[in-house]
C-alpha positions as CSV (number, residue, x, y, z in Angstrom):
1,X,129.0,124.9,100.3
2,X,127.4,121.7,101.1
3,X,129.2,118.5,99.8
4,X,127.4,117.0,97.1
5,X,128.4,113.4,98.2
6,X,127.3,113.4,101.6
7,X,124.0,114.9,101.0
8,X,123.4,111.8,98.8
9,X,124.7,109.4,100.6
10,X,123.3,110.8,103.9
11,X,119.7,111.0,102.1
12,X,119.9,107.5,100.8
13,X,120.8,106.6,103.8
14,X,118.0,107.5,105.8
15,X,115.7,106.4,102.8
16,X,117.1,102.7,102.9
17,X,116.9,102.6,106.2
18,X,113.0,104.5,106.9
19,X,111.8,101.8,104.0
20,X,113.6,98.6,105.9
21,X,111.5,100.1,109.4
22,X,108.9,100.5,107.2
23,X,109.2,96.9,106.2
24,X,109.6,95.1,109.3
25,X,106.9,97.8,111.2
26,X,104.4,96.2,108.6
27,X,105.1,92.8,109.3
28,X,104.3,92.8,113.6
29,X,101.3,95.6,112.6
30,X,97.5,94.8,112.4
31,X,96.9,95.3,108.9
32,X,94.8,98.6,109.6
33,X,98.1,100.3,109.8
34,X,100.0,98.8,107.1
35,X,101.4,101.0,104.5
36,X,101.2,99.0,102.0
37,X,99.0,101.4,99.6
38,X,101.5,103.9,100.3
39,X,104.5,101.6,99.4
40,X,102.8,100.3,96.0
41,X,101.7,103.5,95.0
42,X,105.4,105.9,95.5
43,X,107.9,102.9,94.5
44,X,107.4,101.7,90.6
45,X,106.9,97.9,90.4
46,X,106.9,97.4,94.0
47,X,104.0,94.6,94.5
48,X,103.5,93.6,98.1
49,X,105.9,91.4,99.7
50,X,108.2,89.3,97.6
51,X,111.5,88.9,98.3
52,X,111.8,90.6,94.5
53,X,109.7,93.0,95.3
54,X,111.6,94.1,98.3
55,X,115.2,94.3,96.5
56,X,113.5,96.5,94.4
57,X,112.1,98.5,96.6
58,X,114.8,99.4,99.0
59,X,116.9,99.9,95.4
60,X,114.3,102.5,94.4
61,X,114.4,104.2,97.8
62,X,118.5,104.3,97.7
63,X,118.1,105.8,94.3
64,X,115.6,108.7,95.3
65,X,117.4,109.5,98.5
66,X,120.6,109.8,96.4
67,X,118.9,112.1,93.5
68,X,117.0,113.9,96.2
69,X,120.2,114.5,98.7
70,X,122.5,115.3,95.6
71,X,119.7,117.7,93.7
72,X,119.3,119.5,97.5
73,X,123.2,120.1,98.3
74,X,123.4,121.4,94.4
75,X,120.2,123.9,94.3
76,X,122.0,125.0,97.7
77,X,125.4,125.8,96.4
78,X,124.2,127.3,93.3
79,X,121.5,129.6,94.8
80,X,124.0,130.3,98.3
């Protein structure tokens, strides 16, 4: 049985944190290798770089770690 709880806060986690490195690896990057087409494109109403835009953002990526890390722990327990 996997624990619902940690999964989500595990996966949110690593989402916060990947989207932060993100951040700051696309501030010291040429702009070639930016993913800033990525970024707009997967996180609703994210709108390169405000500090608005950011909040929501790394609130978007907590939220789809959680619902991804809570959904996988749950589809494991049921099926296992």
């Amino acid at each position: 049985m996997l624990n619902v709880k940690t999964w989500a806060l595990t996966l949110s986690t690593f989402c916060a944190v990947s989207y932060v490195l993100c951040i700051a690896w696309c501030a010291v990057a040429p702009e070639g290798w930016h993913a800033r087409e990525f970024l707009e494109l997967m996180l609703p109403g994210f709108i390169w770089l405000s500090p608005g835009s950011f909040v929501l953002g790394l609130l978007e990526s907590i939220g789809l770690g959680a619902y991804t890390g809570a959904l996988l722990a749950a589809i494991h327990n049921w099926i296992g």
